[in-house]
Backbone and ligand atoms as CSV (ligand in chain L), in Angstrom:
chain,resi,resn,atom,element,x,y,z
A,1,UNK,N,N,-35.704,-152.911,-124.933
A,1,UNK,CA,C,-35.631,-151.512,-124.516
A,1,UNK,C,C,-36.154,-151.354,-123.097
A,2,UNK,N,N,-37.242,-152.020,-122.622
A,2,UNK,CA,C,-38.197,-151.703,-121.584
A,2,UNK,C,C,-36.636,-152.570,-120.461
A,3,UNK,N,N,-36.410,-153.682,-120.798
A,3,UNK,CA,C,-35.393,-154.156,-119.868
A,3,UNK,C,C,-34.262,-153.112,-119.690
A,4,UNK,N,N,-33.799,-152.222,-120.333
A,4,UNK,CA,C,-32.553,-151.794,-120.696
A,4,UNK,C,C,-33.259,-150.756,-119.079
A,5,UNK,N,N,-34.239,-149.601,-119.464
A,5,UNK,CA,C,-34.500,-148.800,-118.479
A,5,UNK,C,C,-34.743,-149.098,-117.682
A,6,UNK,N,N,-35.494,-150.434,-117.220
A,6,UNK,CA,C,-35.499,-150.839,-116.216
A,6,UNK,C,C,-34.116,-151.193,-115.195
A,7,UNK,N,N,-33.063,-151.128,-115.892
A,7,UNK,CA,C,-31.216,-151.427,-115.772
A,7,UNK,C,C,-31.006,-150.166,-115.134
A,8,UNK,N,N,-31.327,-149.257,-116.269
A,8,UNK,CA,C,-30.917,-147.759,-115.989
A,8,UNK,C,C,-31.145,-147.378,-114.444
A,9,UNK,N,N,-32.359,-147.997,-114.545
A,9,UNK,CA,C,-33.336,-147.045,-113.440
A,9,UNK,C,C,-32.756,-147.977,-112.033
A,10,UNK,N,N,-32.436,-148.941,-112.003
A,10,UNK,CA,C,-31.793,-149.525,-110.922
A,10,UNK,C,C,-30.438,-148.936,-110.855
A,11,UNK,N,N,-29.449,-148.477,-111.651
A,11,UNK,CA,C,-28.065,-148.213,-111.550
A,11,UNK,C,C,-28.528,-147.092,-110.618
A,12,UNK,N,N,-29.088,-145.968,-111.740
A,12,UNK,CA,C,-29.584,-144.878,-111.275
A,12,UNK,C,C,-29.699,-145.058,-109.494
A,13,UNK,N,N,-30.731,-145.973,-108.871
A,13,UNK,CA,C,-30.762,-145.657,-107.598
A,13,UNK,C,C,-29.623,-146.384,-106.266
A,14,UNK,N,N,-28.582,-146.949,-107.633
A,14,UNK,CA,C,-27.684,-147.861,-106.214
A,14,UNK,C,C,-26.767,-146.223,-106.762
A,15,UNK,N,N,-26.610,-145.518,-107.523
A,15,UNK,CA,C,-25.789,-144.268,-107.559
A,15,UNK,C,C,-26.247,-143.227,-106.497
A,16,UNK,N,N,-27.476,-142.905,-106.602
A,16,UNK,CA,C,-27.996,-142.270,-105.471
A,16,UNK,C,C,-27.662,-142.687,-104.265
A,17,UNK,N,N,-27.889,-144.025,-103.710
A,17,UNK,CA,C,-27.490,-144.542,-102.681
A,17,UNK,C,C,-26.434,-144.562,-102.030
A,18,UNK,N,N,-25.123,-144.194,-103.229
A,18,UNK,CA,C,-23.984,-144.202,-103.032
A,18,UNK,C,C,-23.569,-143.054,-102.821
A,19,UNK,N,N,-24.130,-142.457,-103.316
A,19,UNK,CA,C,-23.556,-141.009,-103.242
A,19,UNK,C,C,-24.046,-140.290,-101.875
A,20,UNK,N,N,-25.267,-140.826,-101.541
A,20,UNK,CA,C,-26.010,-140.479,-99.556
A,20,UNK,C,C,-24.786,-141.159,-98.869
A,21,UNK,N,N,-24.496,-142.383,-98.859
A,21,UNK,CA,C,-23.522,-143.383,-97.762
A,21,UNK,C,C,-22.300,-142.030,-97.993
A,22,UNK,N,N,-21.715,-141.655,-98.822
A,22,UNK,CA,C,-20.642,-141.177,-99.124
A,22,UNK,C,C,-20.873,-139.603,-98.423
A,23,UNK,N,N,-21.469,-139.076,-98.232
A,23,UNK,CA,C,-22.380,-137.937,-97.829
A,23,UNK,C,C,-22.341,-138.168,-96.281
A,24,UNK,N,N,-22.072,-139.294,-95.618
A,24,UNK,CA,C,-22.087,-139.672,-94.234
A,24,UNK,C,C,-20.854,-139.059,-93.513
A,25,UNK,N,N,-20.475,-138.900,-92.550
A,25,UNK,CA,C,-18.910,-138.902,-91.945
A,25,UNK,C,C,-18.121,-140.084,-91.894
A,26,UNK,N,N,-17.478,-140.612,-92.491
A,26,UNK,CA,C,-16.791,-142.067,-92.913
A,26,UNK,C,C,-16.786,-142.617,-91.500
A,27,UNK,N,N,-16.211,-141.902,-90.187
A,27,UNK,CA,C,-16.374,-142.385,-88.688
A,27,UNK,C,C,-16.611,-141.750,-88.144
A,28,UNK,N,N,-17.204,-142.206,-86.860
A,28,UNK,CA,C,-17.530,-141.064,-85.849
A,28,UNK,C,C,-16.307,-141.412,-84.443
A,29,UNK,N,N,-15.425,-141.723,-84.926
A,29,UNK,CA,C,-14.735,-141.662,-83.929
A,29,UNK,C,C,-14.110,-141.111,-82.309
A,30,UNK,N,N,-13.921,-141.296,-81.545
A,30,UNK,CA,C,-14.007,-140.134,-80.823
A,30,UNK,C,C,-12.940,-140.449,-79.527
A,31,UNK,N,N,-12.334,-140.307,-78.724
A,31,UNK,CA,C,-11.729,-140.772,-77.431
A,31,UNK,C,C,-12.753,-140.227,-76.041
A,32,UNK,N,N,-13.116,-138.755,-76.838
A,32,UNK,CA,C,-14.511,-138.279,-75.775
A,32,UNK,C,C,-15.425,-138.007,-75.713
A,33,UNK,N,N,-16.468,-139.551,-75.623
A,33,UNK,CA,C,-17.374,-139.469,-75.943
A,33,UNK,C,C,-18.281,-138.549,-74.976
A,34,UNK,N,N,-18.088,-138.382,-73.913
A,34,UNK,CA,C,-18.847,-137.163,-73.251
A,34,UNK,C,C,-18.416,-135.587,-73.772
A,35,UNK,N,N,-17.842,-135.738,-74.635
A,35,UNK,CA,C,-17.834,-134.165,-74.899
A,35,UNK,C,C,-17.802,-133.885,-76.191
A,36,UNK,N,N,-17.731,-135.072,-77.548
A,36,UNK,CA,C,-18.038,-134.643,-78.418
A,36,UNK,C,C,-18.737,-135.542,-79.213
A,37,UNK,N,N,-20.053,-135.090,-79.841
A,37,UNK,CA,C,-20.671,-135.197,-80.476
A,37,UNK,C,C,-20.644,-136.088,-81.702
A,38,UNK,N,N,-21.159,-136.998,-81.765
A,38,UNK,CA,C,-20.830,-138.115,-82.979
A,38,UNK,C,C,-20.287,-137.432,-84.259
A,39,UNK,N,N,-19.025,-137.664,-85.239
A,39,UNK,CA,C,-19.341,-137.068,-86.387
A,39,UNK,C,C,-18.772,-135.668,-86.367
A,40,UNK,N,N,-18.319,-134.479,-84.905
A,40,UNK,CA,C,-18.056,-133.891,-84.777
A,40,UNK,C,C,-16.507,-133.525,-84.993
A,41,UNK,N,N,-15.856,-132.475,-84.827
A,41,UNK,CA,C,-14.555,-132.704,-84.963
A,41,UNK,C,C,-14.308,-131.754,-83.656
A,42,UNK,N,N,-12.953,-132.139,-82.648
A,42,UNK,CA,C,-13.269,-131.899,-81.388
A,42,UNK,C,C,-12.761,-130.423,-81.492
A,43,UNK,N,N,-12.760,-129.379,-80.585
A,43,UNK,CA,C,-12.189,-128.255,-80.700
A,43,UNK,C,C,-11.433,-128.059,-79.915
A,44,UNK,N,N,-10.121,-127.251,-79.922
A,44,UNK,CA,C,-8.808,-127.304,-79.366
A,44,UNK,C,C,-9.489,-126.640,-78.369
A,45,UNK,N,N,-9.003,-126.914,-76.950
A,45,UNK,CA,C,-8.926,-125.973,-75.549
A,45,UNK,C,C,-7.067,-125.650,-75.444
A,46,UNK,N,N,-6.868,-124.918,-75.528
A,46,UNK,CA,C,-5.630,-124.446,-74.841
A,46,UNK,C,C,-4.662,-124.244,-73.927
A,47,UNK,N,N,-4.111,-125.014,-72.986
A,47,UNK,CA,C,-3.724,-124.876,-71.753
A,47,UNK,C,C,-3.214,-123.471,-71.388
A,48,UNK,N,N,-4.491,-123.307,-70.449
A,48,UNK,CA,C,-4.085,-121.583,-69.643
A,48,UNK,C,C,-2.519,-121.371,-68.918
A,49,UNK,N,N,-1.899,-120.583,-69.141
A,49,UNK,CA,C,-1.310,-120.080,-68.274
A,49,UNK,C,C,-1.837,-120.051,-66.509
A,50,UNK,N,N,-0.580,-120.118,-65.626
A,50,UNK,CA,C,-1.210,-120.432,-64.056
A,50,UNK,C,C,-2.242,-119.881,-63.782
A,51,UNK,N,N,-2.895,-119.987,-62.351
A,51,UNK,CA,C,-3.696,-119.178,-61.951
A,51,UNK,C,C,-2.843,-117.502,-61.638
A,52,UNK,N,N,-3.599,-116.412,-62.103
A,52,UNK,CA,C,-3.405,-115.532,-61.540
A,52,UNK,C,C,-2.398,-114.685,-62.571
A,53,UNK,N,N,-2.636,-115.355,-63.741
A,53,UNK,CA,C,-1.238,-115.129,-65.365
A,53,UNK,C,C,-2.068,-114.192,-65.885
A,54,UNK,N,N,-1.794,-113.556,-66.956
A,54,UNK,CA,C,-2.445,-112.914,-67.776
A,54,UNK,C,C,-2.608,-114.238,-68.948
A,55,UNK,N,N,-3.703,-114.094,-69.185
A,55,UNK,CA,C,-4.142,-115.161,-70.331
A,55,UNK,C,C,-4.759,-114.588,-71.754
A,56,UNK,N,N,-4.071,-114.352,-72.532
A,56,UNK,CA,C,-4.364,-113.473,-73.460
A,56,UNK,C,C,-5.134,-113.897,-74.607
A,57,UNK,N,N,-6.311,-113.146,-75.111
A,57,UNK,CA,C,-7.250,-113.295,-76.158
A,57,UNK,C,C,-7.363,-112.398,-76.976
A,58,UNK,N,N,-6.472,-113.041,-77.881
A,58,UNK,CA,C,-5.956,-112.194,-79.499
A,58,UNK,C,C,-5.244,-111.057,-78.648
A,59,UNK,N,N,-5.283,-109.646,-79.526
A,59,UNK,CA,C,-4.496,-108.673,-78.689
A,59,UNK,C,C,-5.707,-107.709,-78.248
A,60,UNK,N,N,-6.667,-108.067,-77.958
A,60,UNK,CA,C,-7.749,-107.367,-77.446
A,60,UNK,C,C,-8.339,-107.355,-76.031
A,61,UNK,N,N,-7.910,-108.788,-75.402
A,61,UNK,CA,C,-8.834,-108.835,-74.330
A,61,UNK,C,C,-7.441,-109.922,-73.684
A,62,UNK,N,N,-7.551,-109.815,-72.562
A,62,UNK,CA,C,-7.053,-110.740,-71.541
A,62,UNK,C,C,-7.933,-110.844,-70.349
A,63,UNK,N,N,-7.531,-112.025,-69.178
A,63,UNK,CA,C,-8.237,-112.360,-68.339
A,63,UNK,C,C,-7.381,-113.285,-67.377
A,64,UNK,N,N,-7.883,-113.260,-66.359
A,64,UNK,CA,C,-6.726,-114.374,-65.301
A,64,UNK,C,C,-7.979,-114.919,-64.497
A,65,UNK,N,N,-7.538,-116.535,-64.497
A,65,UNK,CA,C,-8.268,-117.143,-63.229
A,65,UNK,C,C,-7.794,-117.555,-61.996
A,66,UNK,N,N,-8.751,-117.830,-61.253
A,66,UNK,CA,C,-8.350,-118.047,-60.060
A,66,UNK,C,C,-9.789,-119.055,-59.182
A,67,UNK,N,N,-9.522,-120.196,-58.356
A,67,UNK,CA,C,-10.390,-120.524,-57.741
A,67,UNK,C,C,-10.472,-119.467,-56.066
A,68,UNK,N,N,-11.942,-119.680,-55.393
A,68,UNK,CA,C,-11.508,-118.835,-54.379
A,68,UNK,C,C,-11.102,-119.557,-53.449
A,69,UNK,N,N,-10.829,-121.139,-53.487
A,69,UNK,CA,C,-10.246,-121.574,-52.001
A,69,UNK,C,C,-9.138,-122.557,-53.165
A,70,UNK,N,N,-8.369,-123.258,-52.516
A,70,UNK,CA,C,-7.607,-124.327,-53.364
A,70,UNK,C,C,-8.523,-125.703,-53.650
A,71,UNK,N,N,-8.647,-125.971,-54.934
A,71,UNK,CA,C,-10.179,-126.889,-55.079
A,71,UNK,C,C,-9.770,-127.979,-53.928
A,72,UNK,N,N,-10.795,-128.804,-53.502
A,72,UNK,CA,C,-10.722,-129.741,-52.821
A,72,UNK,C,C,-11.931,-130.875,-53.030
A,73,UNK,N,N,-12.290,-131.537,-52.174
A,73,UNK,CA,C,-13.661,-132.516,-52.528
A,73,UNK,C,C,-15.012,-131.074,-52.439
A,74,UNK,N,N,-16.118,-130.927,-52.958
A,74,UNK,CA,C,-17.284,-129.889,-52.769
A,74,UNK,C,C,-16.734,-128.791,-53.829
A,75,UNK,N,N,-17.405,-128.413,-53.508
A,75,UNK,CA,C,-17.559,-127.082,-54.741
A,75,UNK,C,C,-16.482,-125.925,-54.488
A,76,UNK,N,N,-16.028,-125.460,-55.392
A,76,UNK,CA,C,-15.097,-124.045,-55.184
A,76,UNK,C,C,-15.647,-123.227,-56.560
A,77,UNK,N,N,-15.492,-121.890,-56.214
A,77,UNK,CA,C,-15.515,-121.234,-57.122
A,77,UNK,C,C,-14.626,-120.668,-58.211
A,78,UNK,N,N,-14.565,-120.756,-59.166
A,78,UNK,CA,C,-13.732,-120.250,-60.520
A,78,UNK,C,C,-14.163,-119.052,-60.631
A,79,UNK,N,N,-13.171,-118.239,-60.362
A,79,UNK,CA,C,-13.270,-117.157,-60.727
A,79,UNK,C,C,-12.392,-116.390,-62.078
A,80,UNK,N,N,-13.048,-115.537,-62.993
A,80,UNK,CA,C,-12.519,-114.789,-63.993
A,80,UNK,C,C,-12.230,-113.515,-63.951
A,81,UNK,N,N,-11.467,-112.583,-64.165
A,81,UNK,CA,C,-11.650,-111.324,-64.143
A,81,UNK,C,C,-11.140,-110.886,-66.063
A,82,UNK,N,N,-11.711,-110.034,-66.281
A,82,UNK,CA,C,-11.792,-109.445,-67.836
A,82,UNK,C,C,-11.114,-108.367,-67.553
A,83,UNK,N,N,-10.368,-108.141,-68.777
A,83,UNK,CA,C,-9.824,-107.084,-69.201
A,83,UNK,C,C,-9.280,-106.470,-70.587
A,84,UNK,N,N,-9.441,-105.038,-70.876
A,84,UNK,CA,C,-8.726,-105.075,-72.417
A,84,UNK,C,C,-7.710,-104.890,-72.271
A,85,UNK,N,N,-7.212,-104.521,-73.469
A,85,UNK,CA,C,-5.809,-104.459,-73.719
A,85,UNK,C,C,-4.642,-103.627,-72.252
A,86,UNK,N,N,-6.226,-102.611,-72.427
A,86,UNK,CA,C,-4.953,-101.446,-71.270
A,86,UNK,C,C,-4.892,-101.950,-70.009
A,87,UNK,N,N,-5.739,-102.844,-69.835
A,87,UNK,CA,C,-5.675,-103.166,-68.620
A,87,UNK,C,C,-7.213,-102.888,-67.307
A,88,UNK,N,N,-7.874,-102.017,-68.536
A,88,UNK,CA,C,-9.633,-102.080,-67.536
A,88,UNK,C,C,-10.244,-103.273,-67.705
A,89,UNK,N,N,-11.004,-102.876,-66.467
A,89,UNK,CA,C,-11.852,-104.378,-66.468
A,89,UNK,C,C,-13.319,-103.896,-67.323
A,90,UNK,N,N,-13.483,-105.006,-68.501
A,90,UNK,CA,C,-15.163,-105.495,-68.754
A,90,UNK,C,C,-15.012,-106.465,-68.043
A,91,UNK,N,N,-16.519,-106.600,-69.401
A,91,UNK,CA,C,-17.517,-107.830,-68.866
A,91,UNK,C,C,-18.079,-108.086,-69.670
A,92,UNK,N,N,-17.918,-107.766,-71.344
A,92,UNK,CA,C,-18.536,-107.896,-72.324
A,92,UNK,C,C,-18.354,-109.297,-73.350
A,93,UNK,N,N,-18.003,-110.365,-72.547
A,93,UNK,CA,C,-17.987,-111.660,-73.211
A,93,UNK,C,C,-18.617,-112.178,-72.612
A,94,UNK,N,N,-19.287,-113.211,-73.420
A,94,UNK,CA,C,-19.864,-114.575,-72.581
A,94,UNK,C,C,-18.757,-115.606,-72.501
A,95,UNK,N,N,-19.000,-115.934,-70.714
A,95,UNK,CA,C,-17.885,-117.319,-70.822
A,95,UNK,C,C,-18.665,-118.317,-70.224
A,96,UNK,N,N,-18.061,-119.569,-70.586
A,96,UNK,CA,C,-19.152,-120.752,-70.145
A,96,UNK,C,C,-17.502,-121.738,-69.360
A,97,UNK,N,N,-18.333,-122.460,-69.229
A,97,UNK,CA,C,-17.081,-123.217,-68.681
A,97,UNK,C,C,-17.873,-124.895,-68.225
A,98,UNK,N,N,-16.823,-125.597,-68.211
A,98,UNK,CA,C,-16.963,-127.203,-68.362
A,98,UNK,C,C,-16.443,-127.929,-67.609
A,99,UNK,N,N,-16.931,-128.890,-66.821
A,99,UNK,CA,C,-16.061,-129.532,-66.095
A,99,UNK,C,C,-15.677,-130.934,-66.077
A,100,UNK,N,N,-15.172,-131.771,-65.749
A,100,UNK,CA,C,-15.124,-133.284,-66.257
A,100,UNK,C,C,-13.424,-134.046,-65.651
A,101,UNK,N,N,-13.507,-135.221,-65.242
A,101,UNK,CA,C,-12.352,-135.764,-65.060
A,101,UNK,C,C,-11.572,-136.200,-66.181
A,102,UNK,N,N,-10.507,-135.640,-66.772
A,102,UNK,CA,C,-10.087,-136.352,-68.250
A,102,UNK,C,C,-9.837,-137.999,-68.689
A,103,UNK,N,N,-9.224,-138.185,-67.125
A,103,UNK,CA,C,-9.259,-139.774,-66.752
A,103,UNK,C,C,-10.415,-140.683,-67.002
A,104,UNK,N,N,-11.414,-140.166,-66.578
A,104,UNK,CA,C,-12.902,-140.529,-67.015
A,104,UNK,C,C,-13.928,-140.375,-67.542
A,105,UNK,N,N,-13.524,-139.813,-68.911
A,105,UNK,CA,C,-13.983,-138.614,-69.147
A,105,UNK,C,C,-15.740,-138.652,-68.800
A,106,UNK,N,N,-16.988,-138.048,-69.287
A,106,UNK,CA,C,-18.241,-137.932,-68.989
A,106,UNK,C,C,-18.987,-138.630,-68.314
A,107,UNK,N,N,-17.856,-138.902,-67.168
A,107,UNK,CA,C,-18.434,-139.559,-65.789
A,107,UNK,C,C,-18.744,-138.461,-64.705
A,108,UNK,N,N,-18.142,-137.349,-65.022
A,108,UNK,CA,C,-18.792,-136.191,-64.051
A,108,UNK,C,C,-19.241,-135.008,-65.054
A,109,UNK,N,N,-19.065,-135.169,-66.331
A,109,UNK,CA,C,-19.444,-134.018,-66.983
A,109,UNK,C,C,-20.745,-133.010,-66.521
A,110,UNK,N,N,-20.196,-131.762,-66.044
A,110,UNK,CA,C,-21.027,-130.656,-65.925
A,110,UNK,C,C,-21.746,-130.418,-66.823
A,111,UNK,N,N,-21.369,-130.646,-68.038
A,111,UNK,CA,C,-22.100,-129.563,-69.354
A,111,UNK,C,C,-21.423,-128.165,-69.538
A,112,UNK,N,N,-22.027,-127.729,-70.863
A,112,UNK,CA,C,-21.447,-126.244,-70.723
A,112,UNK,C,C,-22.079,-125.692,-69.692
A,113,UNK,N,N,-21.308,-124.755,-68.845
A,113,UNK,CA,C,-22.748,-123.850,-68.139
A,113,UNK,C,C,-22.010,-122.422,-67.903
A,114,UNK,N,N,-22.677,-121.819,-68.172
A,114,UNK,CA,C,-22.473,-120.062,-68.523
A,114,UNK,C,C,-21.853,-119.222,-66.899
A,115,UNK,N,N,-20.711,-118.517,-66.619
A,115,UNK,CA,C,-20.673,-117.740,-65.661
A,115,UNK,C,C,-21.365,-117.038,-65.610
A,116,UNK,N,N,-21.832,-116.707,-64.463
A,116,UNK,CA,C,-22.872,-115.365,-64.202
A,116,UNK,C,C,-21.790,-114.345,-63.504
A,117,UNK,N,N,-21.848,-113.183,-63.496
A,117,UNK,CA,C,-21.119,-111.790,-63.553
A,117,UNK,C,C,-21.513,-111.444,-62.168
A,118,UNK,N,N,-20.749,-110.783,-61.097
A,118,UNK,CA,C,-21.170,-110.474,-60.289
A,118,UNK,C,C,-21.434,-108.637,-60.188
A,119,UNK,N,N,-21.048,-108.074,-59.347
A,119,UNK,CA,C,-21.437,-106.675,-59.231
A,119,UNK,C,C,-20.145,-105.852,-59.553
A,120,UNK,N,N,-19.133,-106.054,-59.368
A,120,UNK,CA,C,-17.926,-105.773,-59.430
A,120,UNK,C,C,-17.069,-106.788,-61.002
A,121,UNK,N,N,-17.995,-107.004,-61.757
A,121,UNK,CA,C,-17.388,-107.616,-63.334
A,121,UNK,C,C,-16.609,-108.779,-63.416
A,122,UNK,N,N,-16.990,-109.497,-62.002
A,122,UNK,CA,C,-16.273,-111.388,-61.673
A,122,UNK,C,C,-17.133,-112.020,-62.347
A,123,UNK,N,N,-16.239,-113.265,-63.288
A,123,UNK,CA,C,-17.270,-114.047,-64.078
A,123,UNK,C,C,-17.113,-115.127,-62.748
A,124,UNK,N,N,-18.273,-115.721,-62.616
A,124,UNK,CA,C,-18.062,-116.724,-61.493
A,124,UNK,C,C,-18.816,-118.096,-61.785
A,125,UNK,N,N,-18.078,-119.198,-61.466
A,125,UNK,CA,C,-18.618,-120.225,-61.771
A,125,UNK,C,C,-18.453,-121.299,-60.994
A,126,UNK,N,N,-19.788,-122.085,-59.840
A,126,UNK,CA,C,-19.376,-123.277,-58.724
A,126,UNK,C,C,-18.533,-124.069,-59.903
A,127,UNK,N,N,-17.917,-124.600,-58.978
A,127,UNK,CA,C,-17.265,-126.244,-60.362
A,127,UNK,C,C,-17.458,-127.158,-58.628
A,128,UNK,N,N,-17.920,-128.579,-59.472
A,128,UNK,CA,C,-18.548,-129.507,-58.149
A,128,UNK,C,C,-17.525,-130.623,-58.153
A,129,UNK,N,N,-16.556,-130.639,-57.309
A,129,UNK,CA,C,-15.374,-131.650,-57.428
A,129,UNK,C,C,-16.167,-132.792,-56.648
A,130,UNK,N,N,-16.463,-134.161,-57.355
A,130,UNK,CA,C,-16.910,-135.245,-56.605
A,130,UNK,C,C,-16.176,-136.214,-56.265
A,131,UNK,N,N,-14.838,-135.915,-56.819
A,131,UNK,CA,C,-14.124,-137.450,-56.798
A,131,UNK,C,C,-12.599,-136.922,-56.768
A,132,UNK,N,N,-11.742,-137.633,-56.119
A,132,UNK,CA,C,-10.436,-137.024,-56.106
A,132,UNK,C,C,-9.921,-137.643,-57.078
A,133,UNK,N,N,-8.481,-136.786,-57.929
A,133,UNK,CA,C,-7.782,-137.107,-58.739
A,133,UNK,C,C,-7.940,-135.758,-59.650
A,134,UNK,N,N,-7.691,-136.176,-60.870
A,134,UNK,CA,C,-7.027,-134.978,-62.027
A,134,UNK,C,C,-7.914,-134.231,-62.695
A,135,UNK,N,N,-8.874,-133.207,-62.533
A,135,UNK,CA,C,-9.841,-132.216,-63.100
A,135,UNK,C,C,-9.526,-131.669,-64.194
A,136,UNK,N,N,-10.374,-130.937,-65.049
A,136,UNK,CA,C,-10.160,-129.616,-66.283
A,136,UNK,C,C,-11.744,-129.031,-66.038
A,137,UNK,N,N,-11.377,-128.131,-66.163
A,137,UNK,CA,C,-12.330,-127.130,-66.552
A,137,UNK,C,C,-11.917,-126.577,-67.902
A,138,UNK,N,N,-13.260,-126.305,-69.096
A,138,UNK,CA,C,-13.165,-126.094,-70.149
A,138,UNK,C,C,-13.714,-124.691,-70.448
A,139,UNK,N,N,-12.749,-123.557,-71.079
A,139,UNK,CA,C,-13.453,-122.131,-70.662
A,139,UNK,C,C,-13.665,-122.024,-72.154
A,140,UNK,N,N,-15.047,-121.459,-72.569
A,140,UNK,CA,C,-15.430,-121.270,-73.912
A,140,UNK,C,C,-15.256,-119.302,-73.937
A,141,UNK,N,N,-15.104,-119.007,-74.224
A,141,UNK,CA,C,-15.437,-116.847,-74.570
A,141,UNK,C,C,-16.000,-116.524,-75.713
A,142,UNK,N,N,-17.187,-115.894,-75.810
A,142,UNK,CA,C,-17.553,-115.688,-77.111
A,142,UNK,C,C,-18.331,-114.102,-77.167
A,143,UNK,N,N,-18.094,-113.210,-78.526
A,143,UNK,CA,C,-18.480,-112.320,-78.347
A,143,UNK,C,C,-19.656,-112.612,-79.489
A,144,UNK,N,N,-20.923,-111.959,-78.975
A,144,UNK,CA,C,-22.040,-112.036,-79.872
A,144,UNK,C,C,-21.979,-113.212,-80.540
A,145,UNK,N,N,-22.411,-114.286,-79.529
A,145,UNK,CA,C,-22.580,-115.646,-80.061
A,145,UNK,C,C,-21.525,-116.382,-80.940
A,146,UNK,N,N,-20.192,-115.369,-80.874
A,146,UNK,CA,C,-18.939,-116.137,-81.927
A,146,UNK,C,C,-18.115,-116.125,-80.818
A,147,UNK,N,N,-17.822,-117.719,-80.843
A,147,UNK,CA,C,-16.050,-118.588,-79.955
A,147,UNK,C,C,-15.204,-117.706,-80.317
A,148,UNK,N,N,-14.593,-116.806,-80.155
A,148,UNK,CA,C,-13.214,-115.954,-79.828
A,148,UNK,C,C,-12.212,-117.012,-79.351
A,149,UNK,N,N,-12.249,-117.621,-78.059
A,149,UNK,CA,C,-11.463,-118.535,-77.388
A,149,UNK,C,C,-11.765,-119.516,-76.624
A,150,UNK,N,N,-10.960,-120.536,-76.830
A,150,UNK,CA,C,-11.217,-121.573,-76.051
A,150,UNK,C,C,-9.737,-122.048,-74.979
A,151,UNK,N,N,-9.790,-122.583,-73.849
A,151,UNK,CA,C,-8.948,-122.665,-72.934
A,151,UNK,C,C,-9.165,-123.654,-71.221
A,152,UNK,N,N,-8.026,-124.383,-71.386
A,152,UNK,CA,C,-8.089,-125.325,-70.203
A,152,UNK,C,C,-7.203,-125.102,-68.763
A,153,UNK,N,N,-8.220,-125.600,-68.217
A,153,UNK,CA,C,-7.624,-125.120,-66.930
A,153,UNK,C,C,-7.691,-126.856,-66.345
A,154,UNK,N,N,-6.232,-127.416,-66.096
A,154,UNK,CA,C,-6.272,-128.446,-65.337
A,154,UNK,C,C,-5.499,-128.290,-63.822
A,155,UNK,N,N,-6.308,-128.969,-62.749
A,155,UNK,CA,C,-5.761,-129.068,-61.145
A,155,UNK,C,C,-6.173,-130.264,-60.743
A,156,UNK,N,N,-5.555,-130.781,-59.720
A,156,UNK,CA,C,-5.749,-132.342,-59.108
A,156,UNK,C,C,-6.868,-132.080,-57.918
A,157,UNK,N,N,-7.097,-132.801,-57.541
A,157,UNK,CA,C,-7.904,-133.101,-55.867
A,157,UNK,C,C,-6.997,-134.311,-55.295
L,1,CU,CU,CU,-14.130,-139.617,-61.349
């Protein structure tokens, strides 16, 4: 008897054991490892419409970007402008935005980093071009801490 539970009590913990391994993410696979998170599952960005398009979020909000010079090597600014449906401008989303060579990927990764709003309701954001070739910027929008939209903006140097 004492052998038998002693059986039990070992099955018992290679079941437990099995059931944690199984409890794991089978892979953490990834193609980008600078931008997603072991174990994660990646989240769609969207390819924006041109600069200067209406880019539409759900049927509530739209927005168009624009850099203020044509990017080149150094910094340019991304600019956003908000709007609802009718066509006024807010400013009542948070947008973040991302930058990175896709070619390479998290060899220049910015990180997320948040536009700051200017006086006139421009979301504005430096993006730091270091290297020539094929860019994205990654635009996150979220109202009260919830992703509404996500969206890519790719240009060369
Ligand atoms: Cu590069």
């Amino acid at each position: 008897m004492r052998a038998n539970k002693a059986a039990m009590a070992a099955i018992l913990i290679f079941l437990a054991a099995a059931a944690t391994a199984a409890a794991q993410p089978a892979t953490s696979c990834c193609n980008s490892p600078g931008l997603v998170p072991a174990g994660q599952q990646a989240p769609v960005f969207q390819d924006l419409p041109k600069s200067g398009k209406k880019c539409w979020i759900g049927e509530v909000n739209y927005f168009t970007w624009e850099f203020d010079k044509t990017p080149n090597m150094g910094t340019s600014i991304l600019i956003i402008k908000l709007f609802d449906k009718d066509g006024k401008r807010v400013s009542d989303l948070a947008v973040t935005g991302r930058s990175d060579m896709p070619s390479m990927r998290g060899a220049h990764d910015s990180g997320e980093v948040a536009f700051k709003t200017n006086r006139a309701g421009d979301y504005l954001l430096p993006i730091n071009v270091v290297m020539p070739g094929d860019w994205e910027v990654l635009l996150t929008f979220s109202r009260n801490g919830v992703v509404i939209f996500r969206g890519r903006i790719a240009f060369g140097v």
